[in-house]
SERO-4910 file (N, C-alpha, C, O; in steps of 0.05 Angstrom, whole numbers):
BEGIN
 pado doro    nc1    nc2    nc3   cac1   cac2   cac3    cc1    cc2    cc3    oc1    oc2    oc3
  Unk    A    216    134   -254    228    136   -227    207    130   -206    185    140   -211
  Unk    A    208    116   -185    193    109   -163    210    118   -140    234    113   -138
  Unk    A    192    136   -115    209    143    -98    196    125    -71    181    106    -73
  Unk    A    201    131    -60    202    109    -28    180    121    -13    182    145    -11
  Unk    A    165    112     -6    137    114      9    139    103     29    149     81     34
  Unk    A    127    121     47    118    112     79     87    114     84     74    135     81
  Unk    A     76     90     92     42     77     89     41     75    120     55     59    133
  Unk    A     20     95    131     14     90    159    -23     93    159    -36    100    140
  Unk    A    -34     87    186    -56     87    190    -63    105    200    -51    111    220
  Unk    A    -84    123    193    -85    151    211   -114    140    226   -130    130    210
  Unk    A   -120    140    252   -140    144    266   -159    167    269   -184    166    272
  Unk    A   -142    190    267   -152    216    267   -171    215    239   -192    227    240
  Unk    A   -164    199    211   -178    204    182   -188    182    181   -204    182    162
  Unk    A   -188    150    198   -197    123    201   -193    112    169   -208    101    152
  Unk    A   -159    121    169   -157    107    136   -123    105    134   -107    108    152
  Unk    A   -120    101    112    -90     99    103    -78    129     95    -90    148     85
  Unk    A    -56    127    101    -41    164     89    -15    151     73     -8    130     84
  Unk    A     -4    156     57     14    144     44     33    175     32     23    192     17
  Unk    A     60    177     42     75    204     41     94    192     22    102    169     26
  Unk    A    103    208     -3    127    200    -16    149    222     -2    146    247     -2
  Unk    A    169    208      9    187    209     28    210    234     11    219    251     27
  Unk    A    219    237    -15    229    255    -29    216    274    -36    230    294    -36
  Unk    A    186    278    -45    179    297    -57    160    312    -32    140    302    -23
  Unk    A    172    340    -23    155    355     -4    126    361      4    120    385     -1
  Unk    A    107    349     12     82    362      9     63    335     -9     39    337    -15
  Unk    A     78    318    -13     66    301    -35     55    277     -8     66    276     14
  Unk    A     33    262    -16     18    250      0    -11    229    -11    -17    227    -34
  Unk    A    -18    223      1    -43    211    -13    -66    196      8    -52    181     22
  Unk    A    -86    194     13   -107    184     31   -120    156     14   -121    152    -11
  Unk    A   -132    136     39   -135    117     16   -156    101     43   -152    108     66
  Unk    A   -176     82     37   -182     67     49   -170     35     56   -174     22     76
  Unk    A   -160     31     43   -134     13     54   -112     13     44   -109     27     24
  Unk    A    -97      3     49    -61     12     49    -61     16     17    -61     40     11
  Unk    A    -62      0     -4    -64    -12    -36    -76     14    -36    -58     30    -42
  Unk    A   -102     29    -30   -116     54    -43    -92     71    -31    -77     80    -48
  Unk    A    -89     74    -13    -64     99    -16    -32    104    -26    -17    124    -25
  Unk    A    -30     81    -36    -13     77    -55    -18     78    -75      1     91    -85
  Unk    A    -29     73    -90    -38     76   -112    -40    110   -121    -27    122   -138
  Unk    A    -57    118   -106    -60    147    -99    -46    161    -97    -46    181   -111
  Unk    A    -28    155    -78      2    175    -78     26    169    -99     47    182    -98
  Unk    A     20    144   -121     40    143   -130     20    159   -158     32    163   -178
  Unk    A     -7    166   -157    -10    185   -179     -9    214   -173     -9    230   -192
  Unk    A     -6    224   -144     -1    246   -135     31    250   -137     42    272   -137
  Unk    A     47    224   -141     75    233   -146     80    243   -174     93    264   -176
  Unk    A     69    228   -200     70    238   -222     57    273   -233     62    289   -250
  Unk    A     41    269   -211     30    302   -219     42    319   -204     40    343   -211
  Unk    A     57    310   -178     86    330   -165    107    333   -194    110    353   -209
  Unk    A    117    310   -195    139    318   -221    138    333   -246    152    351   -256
  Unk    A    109    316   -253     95    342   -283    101    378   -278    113    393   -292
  Unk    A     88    383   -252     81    406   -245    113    420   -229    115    442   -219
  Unk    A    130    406   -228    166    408   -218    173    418   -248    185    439   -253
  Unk    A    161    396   -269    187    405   -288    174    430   -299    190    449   -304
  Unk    A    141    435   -304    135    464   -321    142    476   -305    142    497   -317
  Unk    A    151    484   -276    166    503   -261    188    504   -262    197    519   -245
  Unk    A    203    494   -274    230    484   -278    240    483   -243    259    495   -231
  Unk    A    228    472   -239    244    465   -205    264    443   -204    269    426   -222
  Unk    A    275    444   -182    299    415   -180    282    396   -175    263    400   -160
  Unk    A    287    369   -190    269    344   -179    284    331   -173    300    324   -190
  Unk    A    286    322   -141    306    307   -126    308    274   -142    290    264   -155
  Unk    A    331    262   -138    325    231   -148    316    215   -123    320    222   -100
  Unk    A    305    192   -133    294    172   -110    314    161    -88    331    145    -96
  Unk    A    314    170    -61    332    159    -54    349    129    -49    373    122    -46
  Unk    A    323    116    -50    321     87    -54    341     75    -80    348     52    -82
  Unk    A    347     93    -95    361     86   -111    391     82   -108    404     67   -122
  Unk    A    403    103    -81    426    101    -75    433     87    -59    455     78    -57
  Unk    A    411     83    -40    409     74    -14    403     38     -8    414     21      6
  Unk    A    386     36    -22    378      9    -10    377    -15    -37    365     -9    -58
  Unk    A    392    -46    -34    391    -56    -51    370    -76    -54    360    -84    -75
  Unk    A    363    -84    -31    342   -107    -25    353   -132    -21    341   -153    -26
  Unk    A    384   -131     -9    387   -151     -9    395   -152     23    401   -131     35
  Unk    A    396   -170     34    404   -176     63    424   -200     78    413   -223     79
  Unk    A    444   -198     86    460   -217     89    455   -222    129    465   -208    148
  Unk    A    442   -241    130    435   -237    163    453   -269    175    455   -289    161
  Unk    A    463   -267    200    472   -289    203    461   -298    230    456   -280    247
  Unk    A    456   -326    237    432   -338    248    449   -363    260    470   -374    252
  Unk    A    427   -366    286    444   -391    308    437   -417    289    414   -423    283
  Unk    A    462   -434    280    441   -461    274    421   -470    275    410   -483    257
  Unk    A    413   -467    293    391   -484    302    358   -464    288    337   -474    280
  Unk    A    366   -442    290    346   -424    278    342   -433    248    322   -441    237
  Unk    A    375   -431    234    374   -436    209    353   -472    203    335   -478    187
  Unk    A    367   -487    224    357   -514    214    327   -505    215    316   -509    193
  Unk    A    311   -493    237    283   -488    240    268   -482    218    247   -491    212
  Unk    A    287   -458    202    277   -443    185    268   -452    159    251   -443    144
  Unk    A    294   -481    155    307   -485    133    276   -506    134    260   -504    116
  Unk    A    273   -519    149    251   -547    150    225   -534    154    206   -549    147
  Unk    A    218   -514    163    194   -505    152    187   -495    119    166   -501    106
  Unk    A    207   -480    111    211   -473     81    204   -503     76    181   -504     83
  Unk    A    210   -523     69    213   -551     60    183   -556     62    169   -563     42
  Unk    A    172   -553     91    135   -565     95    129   -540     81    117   -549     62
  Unk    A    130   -514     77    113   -499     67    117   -505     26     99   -501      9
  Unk    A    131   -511     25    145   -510    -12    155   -494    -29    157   -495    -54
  Unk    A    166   -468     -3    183   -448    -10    207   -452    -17    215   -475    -19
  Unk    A    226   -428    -22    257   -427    -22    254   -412     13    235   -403     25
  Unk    A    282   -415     19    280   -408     47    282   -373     50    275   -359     68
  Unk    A    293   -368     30    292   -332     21    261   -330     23    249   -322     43
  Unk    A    252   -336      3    217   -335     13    207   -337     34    192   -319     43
  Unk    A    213   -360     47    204   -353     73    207   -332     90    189   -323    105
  Unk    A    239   -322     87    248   -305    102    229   -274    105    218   -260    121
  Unk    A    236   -275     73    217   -255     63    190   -245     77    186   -224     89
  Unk    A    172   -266     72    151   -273     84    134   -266    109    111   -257    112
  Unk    A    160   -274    130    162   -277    161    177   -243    168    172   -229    188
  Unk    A    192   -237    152    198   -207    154    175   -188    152    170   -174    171
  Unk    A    161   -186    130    139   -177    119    117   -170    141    108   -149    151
  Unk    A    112   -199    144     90   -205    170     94   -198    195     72   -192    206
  Unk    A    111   -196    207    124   -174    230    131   -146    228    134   -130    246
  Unk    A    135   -138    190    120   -115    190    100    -95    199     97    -74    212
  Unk    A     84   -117    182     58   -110    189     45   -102    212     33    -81    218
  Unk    A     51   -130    227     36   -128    255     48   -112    270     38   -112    292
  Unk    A     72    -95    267     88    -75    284     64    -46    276     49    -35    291
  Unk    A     71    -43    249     43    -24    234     31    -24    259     37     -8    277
  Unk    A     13    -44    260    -21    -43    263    -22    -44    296    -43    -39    307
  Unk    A      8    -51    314      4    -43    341      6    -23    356      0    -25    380
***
Protein backbone atom coordinates (compact mmCIF):
# COMPACT_ATOMS: atom_id res chain seq x y z
CA UNK A 1 0.00 0.00 0.00
CA UNK A 2 1.38 3.56 -0.74
CA UNK A 3 -0.42 6.50 0.81
CA UNK A 4 -0.30 10.13 -0.58
CA UNK A 5 2.41 12.45 0.58
CA UNK A 6 2.67 16.09 0.85
CA UNK A 7 6.62 17.35 0.19
CA UNK A 8 7.16 20.95 1.29
CA UNK A 9 10.24 23.11 2.11
CA UNK A 10 10.64 24.09 5.62
CA UNK A 11 12.80 27.30 6.14
CA UNK A 12 12.48 27.11 9.74
CA UNK A 13 14.67 23.25 9.35
CA UNK A 14 16.39 24.66 5.69
CA UNK A 15 15.30 21.20 4.33
CA UNK A 16 12.49 19.05 2.99
CA UNK A 17 9.48 17.70 5.47
CA UNK A 18 7.57 15.12 3.68
CA UNK A 19 3.91 14.19 5.77
CA UNK A 20 2.03 10.97 4.81
CA UNK A 21 -1.33 12.58 4.53
CA UNK A 22 -3.39 9.24 6.12
CA UNK A 23 -1.26 8.10 8.71
CA UNK A 24 -1.36 10.65 11.96
CA UNK A 25 1.92 11.89 13.23
CA UNK A 26 3.88 10.11 10.41
CA UNK A 27 6.43 12.44 8.64
CA UNK A 28 9.96 12.51 7.57
CA UNK A 29 12.94 15.29 7.15
CA UNK A 30 15.24 15.10 4.26
CA UNK A 31 17.79 17.33 2.50
CA UNK A 32 16.10 17.40 -0.71
CA UNK A 33 12.71 16.55 -1.72
CA UNK A 34 13.94 12.48 -2.98
CA UNK A 35 15.64 12.32 0.84
CA UNK A 36 12.38 13.02 2.40
CA UNK A 37 10.58 10.76 0.61
CA UNK A 38 12.32 8.19 0.75
CA UNK A 39 12.36 8.69 4.53
CA UNK A 40 8.88 9.08 5.08
CA UNK A 41 7.93 6.31 2.93
CA UNK A 42 10.26 4.20 5.56
CA UNK A 43 8.67 6.01 8.44
CA UNK A 44 5.31 4.85 6.79
CA UNK A 45 6.17 1.14 6.97
CA UNK A 46 7.27 1.39 10.57
CA UNK A 47 3.74 3.42 11.33
CA UNK A 48 1.93 0.28 9.93
CA UNK A 49 4.27 -2.48 11.55
CA UNK A 50 3.76 -0.78 14.90
CA UNK A 51 -0.51 -0.16 13.94
CA UNK A 52 -0.82 -3.80 13.39
CA UNK A 53 1.20 -5.24 16.81
CA UNK A 54 -1.33 -2.68 18.43
CA UNK A 55 -3.94 -3.99 16.65
CA UNK A 56 -5.06 -0.47 15.71
CA UNK A 57 -7.30 0.52 12.59
CA UNK A 58 -4.98 1.13 9.56
CA UNK A 59 -6.77 3.61 7.41
CA UNK A 60 -6.53 2.65 3.50
CA UNK A 61 -4.71 5.06 1.10
CA UNK A 62 -6.86 7.54 0.10
CA UNK A 63 -5.44 7.92 -3.24
CA UNK A 64 -6.81 4.79 -3.92
CA UNK A 65 -10.41 5.97 -3.99
CA UNK A 66 -9.83 9.20 -4.91
CA UNK A 67 -7.57 9.96 -7.66
CA UNK A 68 -7.00 8.09 -11.04
CA UNK A 69 -4.29 10.00 -12.82
CA UNK A 70 -6.01 10.62 -15.51
CA UNK A 71 -7.21 14.11 -16.80
CA UNK A 72 -9.58 15.07 -19.43
CA UNK A 73 -8.83 18.98 -19.91
CA UNK A 74 -10.33 20.88 -22.82
CA UNK A 75 -8.21 23.65 -24.60
CA UNK A 76 -8.68 26.68 -27.17
CA UNK A 77 -7.40 25.35 -30.59
CA UNK A 78 -4.95 27.27 -31.00
CA UNK A 79 -3.35 26.22 -27.55
CA UNK A 80 -3.89 22.61 -28.66
CA UNK A 81 -2.15 23.33 -32.18
CA UNK A 82 0.80 25.16 -29.89
CA UNK A 83 1.03 22.29 -27.77
CA UNK A 84 0.58 19.68 -30.31
CA UNK A 85 3.88 21.23 -32.54
CA UNK A 86 6.05 21.65 -29.77
CA UNK A 87 5.49 17.90 -28.58
CA UNK A 88 6.56 17.13 -32.41
CA UNK A 89 10.13 19.61 -31.97
CA UNK A 90 10.60 18.10 -28.56
CA UNK A 91 9.96 14.02 -29.67
CA UNK A 92 7.34 13.54 -27.20
CA UNK A 93 3.68 12.24 -27.13
CA UNK A 94 1.73 15.32 -26.40
CA UNK A 95 0.47 13.63 -22.94
CA UNK A 96 4.14 13.91 -22.14
CA UNK A 97 4.42 17.05 -22.70
CA UNK A 98 1.47 17.90 -20.91
CA UNK A 99 2.65 16.00 -18.16
CA UNK A 100 5.86 17.67 -18.15
CA UNK A 101 4.66 21.38 -18.32
CA UNK A 102 2.12 20.44 -15.44
CA UNK A 103 4.91 19.08 -13.29
CA UNK A 104 7.12 22.12 -13.89
CA UNK A 105 4.57 24.67 -12.73
CA UNK A 106 4.35 22.47 -9.91
CA UNK A 107 7.25 22.93 -8.88
CA UNK A 108 7.92 26.42 -9.32
CA UNK A 109 4.52 27.17 -7.36
CA UNK A 110 6.50 24.91 -4.41
CA UNK A 111 9.49 26.95 -4.46
CA UNK A 112 7.57 30.56 -4.63
Amino acid sequence: MRYPMKVFYSEEDKGFIAVVLDLPGCSAFGETEEDAVREARTAEQLWLETAKKQKRKIPAPSTEETFSGRILARTPKSLHRALTERAKEEGVSLNQLVVYLLSSGVQQSRHA
